[in-house]
C-alpha positions in Angstrom: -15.7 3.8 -1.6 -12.0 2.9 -0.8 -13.2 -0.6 -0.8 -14.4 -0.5 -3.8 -11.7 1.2 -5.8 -8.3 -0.8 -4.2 -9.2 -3.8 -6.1 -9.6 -2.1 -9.1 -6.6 -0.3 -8.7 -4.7 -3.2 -7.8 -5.8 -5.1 -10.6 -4.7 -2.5 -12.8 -1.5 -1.8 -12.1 -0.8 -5.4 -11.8 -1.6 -5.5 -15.3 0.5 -2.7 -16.4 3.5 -3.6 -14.3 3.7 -7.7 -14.1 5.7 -8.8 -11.4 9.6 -9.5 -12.5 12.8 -9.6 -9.8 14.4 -7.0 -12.4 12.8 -4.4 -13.5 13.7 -0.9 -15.7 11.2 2.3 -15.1 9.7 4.0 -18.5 7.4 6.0 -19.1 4.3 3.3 -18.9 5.8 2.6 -15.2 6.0 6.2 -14.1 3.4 8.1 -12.7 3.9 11.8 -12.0 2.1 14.6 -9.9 2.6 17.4 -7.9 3.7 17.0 -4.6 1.7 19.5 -1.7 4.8 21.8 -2.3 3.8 21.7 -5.7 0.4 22.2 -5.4 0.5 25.0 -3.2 3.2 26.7 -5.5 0.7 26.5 -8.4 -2.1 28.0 -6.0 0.3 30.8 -5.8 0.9 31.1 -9.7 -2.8 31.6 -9.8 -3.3 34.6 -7.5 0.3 36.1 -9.0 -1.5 36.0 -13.0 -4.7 37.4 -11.6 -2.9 40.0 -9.6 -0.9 41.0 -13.2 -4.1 41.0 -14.8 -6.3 43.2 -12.3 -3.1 45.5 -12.1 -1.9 45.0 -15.9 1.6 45.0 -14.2 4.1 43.7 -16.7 6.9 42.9 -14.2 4.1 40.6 -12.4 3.1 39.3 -15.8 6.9 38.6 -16.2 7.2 37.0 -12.3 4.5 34.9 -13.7 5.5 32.9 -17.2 9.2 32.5 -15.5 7.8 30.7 -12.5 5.0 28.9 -14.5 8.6 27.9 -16.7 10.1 26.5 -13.6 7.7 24.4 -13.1 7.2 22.6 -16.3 11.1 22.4 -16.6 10.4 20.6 -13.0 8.3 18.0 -14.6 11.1 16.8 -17.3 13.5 16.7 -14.7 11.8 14.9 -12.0 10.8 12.1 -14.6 14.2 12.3 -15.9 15.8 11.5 -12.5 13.5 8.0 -12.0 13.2 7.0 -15.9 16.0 4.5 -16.9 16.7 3.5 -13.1 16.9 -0.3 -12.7 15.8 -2.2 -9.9 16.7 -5.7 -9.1 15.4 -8.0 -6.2 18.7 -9.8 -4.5 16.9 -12.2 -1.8 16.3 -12.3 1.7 17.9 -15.0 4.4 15.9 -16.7 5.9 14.8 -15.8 10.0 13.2 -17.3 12.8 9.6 -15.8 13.6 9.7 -12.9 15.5 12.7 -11.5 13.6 13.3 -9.2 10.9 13.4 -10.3 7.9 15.9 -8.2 5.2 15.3 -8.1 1.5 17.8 -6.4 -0.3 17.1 -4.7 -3.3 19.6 -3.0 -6.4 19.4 0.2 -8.1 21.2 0.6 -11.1 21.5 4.5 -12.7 21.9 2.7 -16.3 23.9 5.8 -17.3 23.3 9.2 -15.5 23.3 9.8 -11.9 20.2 9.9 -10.1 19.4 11.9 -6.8 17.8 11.6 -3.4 15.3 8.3 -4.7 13.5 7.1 -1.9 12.2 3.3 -1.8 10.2 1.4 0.6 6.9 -0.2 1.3 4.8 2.4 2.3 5.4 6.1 1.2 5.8 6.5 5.2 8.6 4.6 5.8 11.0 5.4 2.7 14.7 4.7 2.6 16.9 7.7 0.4 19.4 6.6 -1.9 22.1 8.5 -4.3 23.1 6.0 -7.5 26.1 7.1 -9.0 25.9 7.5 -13.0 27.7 3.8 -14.1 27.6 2.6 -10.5 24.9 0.5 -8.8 23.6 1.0 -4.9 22.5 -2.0 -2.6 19.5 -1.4 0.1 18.5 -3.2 2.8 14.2 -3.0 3.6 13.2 -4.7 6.8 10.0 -6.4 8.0 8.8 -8.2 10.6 8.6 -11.7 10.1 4.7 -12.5 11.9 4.3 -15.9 10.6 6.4 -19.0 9.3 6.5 -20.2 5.9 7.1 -17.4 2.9 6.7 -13.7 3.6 5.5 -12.1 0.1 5.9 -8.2 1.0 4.4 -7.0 -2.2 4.4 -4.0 -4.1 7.5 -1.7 -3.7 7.3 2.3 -4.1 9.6 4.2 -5.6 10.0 7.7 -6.1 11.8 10.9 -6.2 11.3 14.4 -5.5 14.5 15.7 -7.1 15.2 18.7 -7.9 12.7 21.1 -6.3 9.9 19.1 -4.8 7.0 20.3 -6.5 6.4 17.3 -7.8 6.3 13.3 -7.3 7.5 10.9 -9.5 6.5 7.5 -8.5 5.8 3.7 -9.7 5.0 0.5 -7.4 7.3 -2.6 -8.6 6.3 -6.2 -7.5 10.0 -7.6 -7.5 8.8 -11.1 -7.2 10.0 -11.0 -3.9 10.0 -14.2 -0.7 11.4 -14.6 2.2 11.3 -18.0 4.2 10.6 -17.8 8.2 11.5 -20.9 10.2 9.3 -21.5 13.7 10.4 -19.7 16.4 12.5 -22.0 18.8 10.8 -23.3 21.7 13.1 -25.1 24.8 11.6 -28.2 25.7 12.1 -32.1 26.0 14.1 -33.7 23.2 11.0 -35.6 21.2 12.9 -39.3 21.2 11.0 -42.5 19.9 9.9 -44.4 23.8 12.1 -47.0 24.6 11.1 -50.2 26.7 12.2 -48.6 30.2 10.8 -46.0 32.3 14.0 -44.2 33.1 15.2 -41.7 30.6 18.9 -42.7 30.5 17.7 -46.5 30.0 15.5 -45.6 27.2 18.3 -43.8 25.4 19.7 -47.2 23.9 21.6 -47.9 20.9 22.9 -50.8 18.6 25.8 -52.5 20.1 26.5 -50.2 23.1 25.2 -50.2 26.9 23.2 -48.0 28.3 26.4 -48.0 31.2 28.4 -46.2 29.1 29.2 -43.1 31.0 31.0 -40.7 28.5 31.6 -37.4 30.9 29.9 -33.9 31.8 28.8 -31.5 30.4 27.2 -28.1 30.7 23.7 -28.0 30.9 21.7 -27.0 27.7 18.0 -25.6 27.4 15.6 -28.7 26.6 18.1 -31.0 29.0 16.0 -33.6 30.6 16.1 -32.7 34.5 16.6 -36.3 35.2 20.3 -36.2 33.8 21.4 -33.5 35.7 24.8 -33.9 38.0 23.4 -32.6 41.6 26.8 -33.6 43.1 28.7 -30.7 41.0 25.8 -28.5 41.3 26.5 -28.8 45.2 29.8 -28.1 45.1 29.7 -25.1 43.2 30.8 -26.2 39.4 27.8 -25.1 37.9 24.7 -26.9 36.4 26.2 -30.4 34.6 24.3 -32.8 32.9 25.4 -36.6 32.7 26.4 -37.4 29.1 26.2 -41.2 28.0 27.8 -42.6 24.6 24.4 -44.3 23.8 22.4 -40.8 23.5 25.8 -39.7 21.4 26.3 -42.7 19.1 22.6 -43.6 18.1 20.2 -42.6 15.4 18.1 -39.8 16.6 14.7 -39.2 15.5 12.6 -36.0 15.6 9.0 -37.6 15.4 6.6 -34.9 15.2 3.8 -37.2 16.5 5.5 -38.1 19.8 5.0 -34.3 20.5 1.6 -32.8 22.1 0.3 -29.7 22.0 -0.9 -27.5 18.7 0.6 -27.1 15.4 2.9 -24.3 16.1 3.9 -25.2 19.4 4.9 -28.7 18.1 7.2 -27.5 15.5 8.8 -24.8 17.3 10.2 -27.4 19.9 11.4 -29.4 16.6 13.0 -26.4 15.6 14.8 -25.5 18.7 16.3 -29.6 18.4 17.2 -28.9 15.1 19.3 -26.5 16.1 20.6 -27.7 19.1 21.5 -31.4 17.6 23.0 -29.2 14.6 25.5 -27.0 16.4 26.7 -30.6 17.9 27.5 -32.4 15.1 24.8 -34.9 16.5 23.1 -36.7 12.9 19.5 -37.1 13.3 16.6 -37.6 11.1 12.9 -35.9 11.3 9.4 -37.0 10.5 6.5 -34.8 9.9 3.2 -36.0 8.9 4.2 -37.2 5.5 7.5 -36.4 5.4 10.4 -37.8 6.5 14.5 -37.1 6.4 16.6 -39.8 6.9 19.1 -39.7 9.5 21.8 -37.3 8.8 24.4 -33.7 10.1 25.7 -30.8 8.5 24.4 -27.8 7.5 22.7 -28.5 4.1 20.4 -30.9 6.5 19.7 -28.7 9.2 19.0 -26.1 6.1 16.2 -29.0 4.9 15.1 -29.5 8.3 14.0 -25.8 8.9 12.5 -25.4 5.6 10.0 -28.9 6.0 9.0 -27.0 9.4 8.3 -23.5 8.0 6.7 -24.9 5.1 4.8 -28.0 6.6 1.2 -27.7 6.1 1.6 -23.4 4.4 -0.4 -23.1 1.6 1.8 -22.6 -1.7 
């Protein structure tokens, strides 16, 4: 039966409330009950009138109306306290899969102070929040980032409670919400175009400069080719070196996605992981994917391109 209804449902309140990034709650985006406080309170308004009826007690009569009062006053006040509030999406960074990704959201009271709002995903997992009357609050929801490319949460609930709990006040906004989630990085062997020699270090050539051209040491990196490492040092006690040659630092790198085995995912997480790592050198290089390609280049707005071609490379719009 669930089945049955969910797309209904959703199809309706889709309707009613479009998706926007800002959005201001009336009275066509409000819904209202009573909460199981409220529900058992009214159970107990029930036996109270019968018991001032079977006894003709006016003080129980009286008990009664003033309760049954409270309650309805309840109902003005607990729309009052959502009604008016504006929300606005404010984006979510983009992470790496396996991360959290954190959208960040704006409630504005639009004039009176509103109390105790709770906002979420899931009427489970509900973050509280007090918005001053011509002030503004920023929260921060979290979810897991599963998958690369955009992560769409949906529908957000609102609600409140305020002031008694007897009732429930609630609306689900669609804030028009995305975040993007790179591949997760995966160590491995920098993906270079084969050169002419079998050796690594002779394969690494570039225009105008030797393949001789020792430049120093450095510390060994994750994805380091094994074949460049410094034994000497590591015998003596300095630590794991790697052999560092100005032809591998002057020349034109190239991320080739088809010089890569493996799956998909695999593929483009060990591109990721030299994105990064080339990046936080300084080192330019450019990347091909299937049908794409990014000419050779450094700095951040490039590594920024590079991580979105591989979260979004072959995703579905």
């Amino acid at each position: 039966m669930l089945v049955k209804v969910r797309p209904l449902w959703q199809s309706w309140i889709a309707r009613r409330i479009p998706p926007s990034p800002s959005l201001q709650l009336n009275q066509r985006r409000i819904f209202i009950l009573p909460s199981g406080q409220g529900v058992a309170f009214g159970v107990a308004l029930i036996l109270l009138l019968l018991i001032a009826i079977n006894y003709q007690n006016s003080l129980a009569y009286g008990l009664t109306f003033l309760l049954m009062s409270l309650f309805i006053v309840a109902i003005l006040h607990t729309y009052r306290n959502l009604g008016g509030l504006r929300l606005t999406a404010l984006g979510a960074l983009p992470v790496f899969v396996g991360e959290q990704s954190c959208f960040r959201v704006r409630l504005e009271g639009e004039g009176r102070a509103r109390r105790a709002i709770g906002i979420g995903w899931s009427e489970a997992d509900l973050q509280h929040a007090d918005v001053r009357a011509q002030g503004a609050e920023e929260l921060v929801l979290a979810l897991p980032a599963q998958r690369r490319g955009w992560l769409r949460p949906g529908r957000l609930r609102v609600e409140s409670r305020f002031p008694l709990g007897l009732l429930v006040a609630w609306s689900w906004l669609d804030l028009a919400q995305a975040g993007l989630v790179y591949p997760q990085p995966l160590p491995a062997e920098l993906p270079l175009e084969a050169g002419p020699a079998d050796d690594a270090e002779e394969g690494l050539r570039a225009s105008g400069q030797g393949v001789d051209d020792f430049q120093g040491l450095r510390a060994y990196q994750s994805g380091d080719s094994r074949r460049r490492l410094h034994w000497k040092a590591y015998s003596r006690g300095q630590g794991l070196l790697v052999k560092d040659f100005a032809a591998l630092a002057g020349r034109n790198l190239w991320l080739d996605f088809n010089l890569l085995g493996g799956d998909l995912e695999s593929r483009l997480s060990r591109l990721c992981h030299w994105v990064l790592q080339l990046s936080s050198r300084g080192q330019p290089f450019g990347l091909r994917l299937p049908g794409v390609e990014l000419p050779v280049a450094s700095g951040d707005a490039h590594r920024g391109a590079c991580l979105r071609e591989l979260a979004l490379f072959g995703v579905q719009p």
